[in-house]
KETI-667955 format. One record per atom (N, C-alpha, C): atom name; x, y, z; residue number from 1. Coordinates in steps of 0.001 Angstrom, whole numbers, plus 524288, in hexadecimal, padded with zeros to 5 digits. Example, Ala and Ser with C-alpha at 12.3 -4.5 7.8 and 13.67 -1.06 7.14 Angstrom:
BEGIN
<'N'; <83386; 7E9C6; 81E78>; 1>
<'CA'; <8300C; 7EE6C; 81E78>; 1>
<'C'; <83390; 7F31C; 81E78>; 1>
<'N'; <83232; 7F736; 81BA8>; 2>
<'CA'; <83566; 7FBDC; 81BE4>; 2>
<'C'; <83264; 8001E; 81EBE>; 2>
//
This chain:
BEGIN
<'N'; <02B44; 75147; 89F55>; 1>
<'CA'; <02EC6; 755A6; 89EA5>; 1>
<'C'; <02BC5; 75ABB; 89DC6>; 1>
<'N'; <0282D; 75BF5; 89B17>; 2>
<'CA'; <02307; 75F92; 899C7>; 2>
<'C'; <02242; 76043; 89FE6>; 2>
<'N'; <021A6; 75F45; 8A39C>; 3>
<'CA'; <01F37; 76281; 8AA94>; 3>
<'C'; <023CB; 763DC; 8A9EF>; 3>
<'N'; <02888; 76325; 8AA49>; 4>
<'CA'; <02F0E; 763F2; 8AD32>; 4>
<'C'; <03090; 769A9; 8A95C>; 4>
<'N'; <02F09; 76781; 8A428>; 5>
<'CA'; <030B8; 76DE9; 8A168>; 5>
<'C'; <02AD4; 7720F; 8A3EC>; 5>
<'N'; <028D7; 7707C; 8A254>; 6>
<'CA'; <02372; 776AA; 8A3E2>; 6>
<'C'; <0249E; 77740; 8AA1D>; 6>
<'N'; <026A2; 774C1; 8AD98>; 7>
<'CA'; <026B5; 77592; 8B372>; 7>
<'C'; <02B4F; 77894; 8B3E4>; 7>
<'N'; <0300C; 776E7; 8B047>; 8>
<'CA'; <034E1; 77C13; 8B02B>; 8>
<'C'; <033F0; 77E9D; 8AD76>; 8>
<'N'; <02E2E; 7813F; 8A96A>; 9>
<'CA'; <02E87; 7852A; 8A716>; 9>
<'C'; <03010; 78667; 8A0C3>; 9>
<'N'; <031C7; 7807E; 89FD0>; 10>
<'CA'; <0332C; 7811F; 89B3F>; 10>
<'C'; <02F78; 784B2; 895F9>; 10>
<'N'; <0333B; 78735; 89347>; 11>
<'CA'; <02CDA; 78A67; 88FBD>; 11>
<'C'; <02CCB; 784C4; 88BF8>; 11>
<'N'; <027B6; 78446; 889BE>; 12>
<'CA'; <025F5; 780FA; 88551>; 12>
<'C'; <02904; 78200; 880A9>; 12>
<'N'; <02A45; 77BE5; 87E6F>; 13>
<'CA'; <02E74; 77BB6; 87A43>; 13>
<'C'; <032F3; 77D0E; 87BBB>; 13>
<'N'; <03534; 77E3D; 87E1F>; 14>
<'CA'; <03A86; 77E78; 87FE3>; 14>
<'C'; <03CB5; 77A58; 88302>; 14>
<'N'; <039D1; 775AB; 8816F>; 15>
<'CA'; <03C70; 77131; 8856B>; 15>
<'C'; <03FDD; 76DCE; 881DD>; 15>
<'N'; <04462; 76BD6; 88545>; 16>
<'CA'; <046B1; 76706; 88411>; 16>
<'C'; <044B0; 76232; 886D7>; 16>
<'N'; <04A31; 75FB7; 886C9>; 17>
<'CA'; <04973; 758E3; 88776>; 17>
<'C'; <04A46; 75806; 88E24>; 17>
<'N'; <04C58; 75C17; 88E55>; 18>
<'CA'; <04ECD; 75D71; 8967F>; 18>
<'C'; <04DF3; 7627F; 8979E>; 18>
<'N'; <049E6; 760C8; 89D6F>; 19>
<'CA'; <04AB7; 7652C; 8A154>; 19>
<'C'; <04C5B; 763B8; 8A6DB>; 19>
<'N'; <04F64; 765E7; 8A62C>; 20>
<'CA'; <05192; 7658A; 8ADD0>; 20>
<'C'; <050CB; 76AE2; 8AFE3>; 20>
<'N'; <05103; 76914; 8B533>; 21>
<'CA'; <04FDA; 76E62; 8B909>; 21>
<'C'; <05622; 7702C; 8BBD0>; 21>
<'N'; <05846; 77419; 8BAAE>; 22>
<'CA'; <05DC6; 77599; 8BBAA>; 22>
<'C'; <05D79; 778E8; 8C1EE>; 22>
<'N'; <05E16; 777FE; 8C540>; 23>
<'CA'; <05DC9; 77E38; 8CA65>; 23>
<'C'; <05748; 77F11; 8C8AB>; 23>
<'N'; <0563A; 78404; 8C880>; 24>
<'CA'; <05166; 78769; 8C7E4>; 24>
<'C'; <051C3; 787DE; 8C303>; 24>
<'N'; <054FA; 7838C; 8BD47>; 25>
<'CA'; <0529A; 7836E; 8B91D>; 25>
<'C'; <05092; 77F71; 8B5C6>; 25>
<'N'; <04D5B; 77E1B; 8B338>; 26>
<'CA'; <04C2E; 77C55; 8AE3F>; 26>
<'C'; <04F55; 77BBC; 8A9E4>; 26>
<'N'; <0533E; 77744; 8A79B>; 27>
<'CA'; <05572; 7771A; 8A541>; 27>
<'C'; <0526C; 774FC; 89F1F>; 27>
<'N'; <05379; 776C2; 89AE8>; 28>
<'CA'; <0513F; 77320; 89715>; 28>
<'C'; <053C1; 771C5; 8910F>; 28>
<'N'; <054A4; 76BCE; 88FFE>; 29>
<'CA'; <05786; 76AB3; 88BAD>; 29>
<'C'; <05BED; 76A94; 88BB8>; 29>
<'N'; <05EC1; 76BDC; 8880E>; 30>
<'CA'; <064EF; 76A6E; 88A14>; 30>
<'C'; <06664; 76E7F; 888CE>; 30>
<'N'; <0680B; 77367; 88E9C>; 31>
<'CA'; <069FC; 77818; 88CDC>; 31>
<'C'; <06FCD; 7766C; 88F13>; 31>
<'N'; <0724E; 77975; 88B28>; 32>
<'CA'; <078DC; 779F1; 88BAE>; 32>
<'C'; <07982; 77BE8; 89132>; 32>
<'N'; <07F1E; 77A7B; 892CE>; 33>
<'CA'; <0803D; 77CFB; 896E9>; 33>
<'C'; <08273; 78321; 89869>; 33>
<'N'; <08235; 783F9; 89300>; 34>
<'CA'; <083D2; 78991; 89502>; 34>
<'C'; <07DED; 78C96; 89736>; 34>
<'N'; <07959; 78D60; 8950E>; 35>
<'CA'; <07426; 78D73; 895B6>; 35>
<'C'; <07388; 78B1B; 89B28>; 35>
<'N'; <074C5; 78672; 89E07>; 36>
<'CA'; <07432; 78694; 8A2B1>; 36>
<'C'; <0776B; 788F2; 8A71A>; 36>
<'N'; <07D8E; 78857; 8A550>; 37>
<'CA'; <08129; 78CB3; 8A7B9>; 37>
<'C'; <07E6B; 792C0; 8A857>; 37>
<'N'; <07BEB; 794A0; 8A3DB>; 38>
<'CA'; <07A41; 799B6; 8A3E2>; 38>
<'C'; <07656; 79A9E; 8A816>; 38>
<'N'; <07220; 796AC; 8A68F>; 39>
<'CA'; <06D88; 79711; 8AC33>; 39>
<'C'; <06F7C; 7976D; 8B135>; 39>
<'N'; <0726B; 792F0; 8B2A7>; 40>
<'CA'; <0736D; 791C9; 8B7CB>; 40>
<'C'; <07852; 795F7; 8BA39>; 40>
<'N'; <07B79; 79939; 8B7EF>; 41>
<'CA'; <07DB4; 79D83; 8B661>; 41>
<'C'; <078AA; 7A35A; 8B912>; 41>
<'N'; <076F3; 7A436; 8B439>; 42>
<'CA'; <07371; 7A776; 8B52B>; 42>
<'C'; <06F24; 7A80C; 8B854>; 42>
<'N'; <06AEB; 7A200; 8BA5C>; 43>
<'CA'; <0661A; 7A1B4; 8BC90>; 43>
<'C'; <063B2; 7A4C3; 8BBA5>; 43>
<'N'; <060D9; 7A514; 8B5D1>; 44>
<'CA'; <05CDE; 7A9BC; 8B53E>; 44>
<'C'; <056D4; 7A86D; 8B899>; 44>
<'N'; <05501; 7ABDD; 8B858>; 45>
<'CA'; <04FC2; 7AB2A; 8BA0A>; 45>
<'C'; <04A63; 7A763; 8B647>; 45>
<'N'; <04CC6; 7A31B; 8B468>; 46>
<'CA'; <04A06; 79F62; 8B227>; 46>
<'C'; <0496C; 7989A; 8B1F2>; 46>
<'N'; <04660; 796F8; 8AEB1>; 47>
<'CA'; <0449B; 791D4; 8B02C>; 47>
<'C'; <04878; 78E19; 8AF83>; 47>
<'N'; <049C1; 78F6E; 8AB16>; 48>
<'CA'; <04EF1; 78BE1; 8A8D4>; 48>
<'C'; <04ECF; 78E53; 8A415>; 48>
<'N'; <051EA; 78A93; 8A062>; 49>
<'CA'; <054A3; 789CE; 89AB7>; 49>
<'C'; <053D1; 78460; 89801>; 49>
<'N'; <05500; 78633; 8931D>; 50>
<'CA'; <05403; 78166; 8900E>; 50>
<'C'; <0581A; 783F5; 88B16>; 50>
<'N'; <055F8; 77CDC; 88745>; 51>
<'CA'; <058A4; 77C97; 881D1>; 51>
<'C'; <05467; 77BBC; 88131>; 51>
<'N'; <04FFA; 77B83; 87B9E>; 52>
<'CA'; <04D91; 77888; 87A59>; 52>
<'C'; <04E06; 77435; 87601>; 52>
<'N'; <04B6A; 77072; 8760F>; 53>
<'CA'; <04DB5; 76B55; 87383>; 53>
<'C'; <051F3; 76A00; 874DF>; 53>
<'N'; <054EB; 7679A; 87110>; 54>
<'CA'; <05A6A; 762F4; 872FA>; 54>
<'C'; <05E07; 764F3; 86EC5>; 54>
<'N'; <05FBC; 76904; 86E1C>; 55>
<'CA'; <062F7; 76A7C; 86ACE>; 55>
<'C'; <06861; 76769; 8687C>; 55>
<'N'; <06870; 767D8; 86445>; 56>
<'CA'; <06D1F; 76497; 863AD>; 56>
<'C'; <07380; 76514; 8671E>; 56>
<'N'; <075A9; 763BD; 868C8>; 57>
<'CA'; <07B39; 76602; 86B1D>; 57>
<'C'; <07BCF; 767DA; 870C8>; 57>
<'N'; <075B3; 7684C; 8730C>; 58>
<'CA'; <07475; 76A0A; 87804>; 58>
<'C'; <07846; 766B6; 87A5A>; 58>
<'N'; <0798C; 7674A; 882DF>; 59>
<'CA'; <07B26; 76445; 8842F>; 59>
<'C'; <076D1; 76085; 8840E>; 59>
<'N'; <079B9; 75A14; 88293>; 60>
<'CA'; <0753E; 75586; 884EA>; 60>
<'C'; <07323; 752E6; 87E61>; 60>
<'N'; <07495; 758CB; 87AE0>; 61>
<'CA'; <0708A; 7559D; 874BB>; 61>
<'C'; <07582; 7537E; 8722A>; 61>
<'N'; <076CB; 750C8; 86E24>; 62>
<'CA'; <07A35; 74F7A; 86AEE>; 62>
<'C'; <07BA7; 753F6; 86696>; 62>
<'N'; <07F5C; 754B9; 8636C>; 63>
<'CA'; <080C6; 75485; 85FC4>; 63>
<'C'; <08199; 75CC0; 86043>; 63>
<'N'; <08420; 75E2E; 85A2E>; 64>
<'CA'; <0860F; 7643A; 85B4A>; 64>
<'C'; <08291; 766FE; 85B7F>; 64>
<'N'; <083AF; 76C3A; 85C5B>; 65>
<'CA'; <08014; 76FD2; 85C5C>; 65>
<'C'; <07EE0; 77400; 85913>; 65>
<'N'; <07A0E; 77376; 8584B>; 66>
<'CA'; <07847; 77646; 85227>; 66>
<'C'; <07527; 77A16; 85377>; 66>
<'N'; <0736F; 77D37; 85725>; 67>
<'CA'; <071EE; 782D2; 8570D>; 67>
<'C'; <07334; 7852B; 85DBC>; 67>
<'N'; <0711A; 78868; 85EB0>; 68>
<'CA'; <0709A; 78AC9; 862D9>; 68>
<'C'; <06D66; 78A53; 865B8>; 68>
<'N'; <06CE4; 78941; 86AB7>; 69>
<'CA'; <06C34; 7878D; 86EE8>; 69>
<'C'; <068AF; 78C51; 872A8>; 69>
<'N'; <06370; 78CAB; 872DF>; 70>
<'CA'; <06012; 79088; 87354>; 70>
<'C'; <05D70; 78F3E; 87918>; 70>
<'N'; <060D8; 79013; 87DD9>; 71>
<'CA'; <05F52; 78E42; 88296>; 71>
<'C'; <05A5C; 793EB; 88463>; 71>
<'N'; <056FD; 791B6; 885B4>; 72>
<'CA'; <052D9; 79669; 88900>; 72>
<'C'; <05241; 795D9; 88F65>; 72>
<'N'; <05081; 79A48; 8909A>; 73>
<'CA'; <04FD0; 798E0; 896A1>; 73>
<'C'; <04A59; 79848; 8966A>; 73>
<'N'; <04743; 79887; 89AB4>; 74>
<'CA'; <04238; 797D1; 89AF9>; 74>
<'C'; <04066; 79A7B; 8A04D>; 74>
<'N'; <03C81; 79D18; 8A142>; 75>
<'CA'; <03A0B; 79E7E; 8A6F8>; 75>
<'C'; <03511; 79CB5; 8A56E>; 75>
<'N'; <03041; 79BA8; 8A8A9>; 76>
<'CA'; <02A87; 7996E; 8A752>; 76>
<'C'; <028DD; 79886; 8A301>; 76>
<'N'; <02B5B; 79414; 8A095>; 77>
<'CA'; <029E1; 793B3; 89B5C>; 77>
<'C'; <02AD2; 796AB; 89753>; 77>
<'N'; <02E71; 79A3B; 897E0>; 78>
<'CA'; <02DC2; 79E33; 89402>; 78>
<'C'; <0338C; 79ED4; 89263>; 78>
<'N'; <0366A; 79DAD; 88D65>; 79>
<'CA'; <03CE5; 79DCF; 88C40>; 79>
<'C'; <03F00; 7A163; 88943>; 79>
<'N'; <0436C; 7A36C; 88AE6>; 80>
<'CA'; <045FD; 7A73B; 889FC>; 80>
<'C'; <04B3B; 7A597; 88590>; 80>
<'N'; <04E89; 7A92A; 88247>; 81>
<'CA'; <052A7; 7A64F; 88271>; 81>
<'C'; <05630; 7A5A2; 88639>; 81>
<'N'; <05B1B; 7A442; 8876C>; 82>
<'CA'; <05E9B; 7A34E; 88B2D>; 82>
<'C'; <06434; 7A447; 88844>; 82>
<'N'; <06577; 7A042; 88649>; 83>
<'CA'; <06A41; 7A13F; 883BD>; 83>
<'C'; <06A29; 79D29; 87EDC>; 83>
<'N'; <06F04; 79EBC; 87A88>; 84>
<'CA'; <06DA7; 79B28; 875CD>; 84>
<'C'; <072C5; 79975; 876DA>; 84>
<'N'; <07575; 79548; 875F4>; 85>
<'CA'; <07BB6; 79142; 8763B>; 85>
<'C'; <07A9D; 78F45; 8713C>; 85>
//
């Protein structure tokens, strides 16, 4: 999994447990769907998006949700924020 994240760019420490490759993006962790509605919506000029870690309440994790949800985008390794849910 380490070649598959550095080959989409992922920046260091910002990885989860999943990356898939979406169209022309890099998906990572379990981001909500509004965060992917928004990308595929918008098509900014970048690598992809992520969650990092496995947040509690994400789609896919168990149980409620206890903070806010801090999705980033990413271009060459390097992450921005994106949006917070």
């Amino acid at each position: 999994m380490g070649n598959i994240k550095k080959r989409v760019g992922l920046p260091y420490g910002l990885g989860a447990c999943h990356t898939i490759e979406m169209g022309d993006y890099a998906i990572e962790g379990h981001v909500p769907f509004e965060a992917l509605n928004r990308l595929f919506d918008e098509r900014p000029d970048i690598d992809g998006i992520g969650l990092a870690g496995m947040p509690i309440g994400t789609p896919g994790m168990p149980g409620s949700r206890h903070e806010e949800w801090n999705v980033y985008q990413f271009r060459n390794g390097e992450a921005d924020p994106c949006m917070t849910l």
